[in-house]
C-alpha positions, 0 to 999 in steps of 0.5 A: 849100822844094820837095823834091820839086821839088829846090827849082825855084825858081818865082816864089813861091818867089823872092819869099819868099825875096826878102821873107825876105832883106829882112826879115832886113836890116832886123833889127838882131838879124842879123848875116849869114844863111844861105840852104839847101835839102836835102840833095839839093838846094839848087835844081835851077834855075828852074821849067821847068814855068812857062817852058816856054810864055812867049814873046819879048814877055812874057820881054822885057817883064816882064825876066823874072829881073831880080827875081832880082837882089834879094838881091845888094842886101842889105846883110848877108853871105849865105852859100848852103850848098849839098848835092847839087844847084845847078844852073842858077837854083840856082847863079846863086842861089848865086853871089848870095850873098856865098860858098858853101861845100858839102856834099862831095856837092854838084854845080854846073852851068848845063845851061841849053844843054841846054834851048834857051837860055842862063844868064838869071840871072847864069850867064855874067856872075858865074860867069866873074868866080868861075872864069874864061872857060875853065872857065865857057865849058866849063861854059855850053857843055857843060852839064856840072855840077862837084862840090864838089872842083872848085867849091873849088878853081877858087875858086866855093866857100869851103870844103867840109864833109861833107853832114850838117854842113854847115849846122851848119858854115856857121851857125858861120861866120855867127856868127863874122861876125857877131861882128864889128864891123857897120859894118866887115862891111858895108863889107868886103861893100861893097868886095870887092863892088865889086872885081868892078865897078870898074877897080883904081885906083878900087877901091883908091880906094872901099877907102881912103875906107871904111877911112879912114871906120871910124875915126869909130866906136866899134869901130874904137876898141873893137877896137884897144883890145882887141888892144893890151890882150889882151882880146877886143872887145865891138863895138857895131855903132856 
């Protein structure tokens, strides 16, 4: 939490919230999480101050942003609920998680070209597969943000809600999916995911088997019970 730096997400900041997602994965008291900034930004971008005088050899060396890729591990839904800024690192924050949905304020960018370089975290690789090559070539190449209107309907974000309830409003979708029976919401996670990776048949494939797998839990019975006897499920993440 850096307001006054609009959240820059310099290395300690990722690495607690690398350490926090972790954590919160391993809780079995979680369901899904919700990652957010302020209202007047969820993160302006990587920390310009701390990159400004690396060099090619250390960049290079180090992977520099390849850490970054950590939270995309995490097995539980994550939903980035994004006011005002995200731009830059902060977008490509965003697109990690697993759908963002916005403030109606909320702007989106990755002015990367703007500074000399181009996206390092993700910005032209996860933003194409969200919004297509046109729109995120005119993105990456422009440096021009799009707001929350725009992000919606080009399919980068799930829904948009007014600014001050926003997280209020991602929070309840958070507990709605985690409702849900556990080991069915990891393996929808786990094969939407893939679906960004694999070539359709073996997408249709790794489906068939995970959905074929279900049927060895207890919700699977749970929740077919319920709908055939009117009821609502009590899962037991089992």
């Amino acid at each position: 939490n850096r307001p006054k730096a609009l959240n820059a997400l310099c290395d300690g900041l990722f690495e607690d919230l690398i350490h926090a997602s972790k954590a919160l994965d391993q809780d079995d008291g979680i369901g899904c999480i919700v990652v957010t900034g302020s209202t007047k930004a969820f993160a302006a971008g990587a920390d310009i101050s701390e990159m400004k005088d690396k060099t090619f050899d250390h960049a290079y060396q180090k992977n520099m942003f390849s850490e970054w890729a950590q939270v995309a591990t995490v097995s539980k839904p994550i939903i980035a609920a994004v006011n005002g800024y995200a731009l830059g690192g902060g977008c490509e924050l965003a697109m990690q998680c697993d759908m963002i949905v916005a403030g109606d304020k909320a702007k989106f960018g990755q002015p990367e070209i703007n500074l000399g370089v181009i996206p390092g975290a993700g910005g032209t690789q996860r933003l194409t597969r969200a919004i297509g090559k046109s729109k995120a070539m005119y993105m990456c190449l422009t440096g021009d943000m799009i707001s929350a209107q725009e992000a919606e309907q080009a399919g980068l974000v799930a829904k948009v809600f007014p600014t001050d309830d926003l997280v209020d409003e991602a929070v309840k979708i958070g507990e709605k999916i985690a409702s849900k029976g556990r080991m069915a919401v990891l393996m929808t996670k786990e094969a939407v995911n893939a679906s960004q990776e694999l070539p359709l048949q073996e997408g249709l494939r790794l489906e068939r088997r995970l959905f074929h797998s279900l049927f060895a839990t207890h919700d699977q019975k749970e929740g077919m019970s319920a709908f055939l006897e009117k009821r609502e499920p009590n899962f037991q993440n089992k």
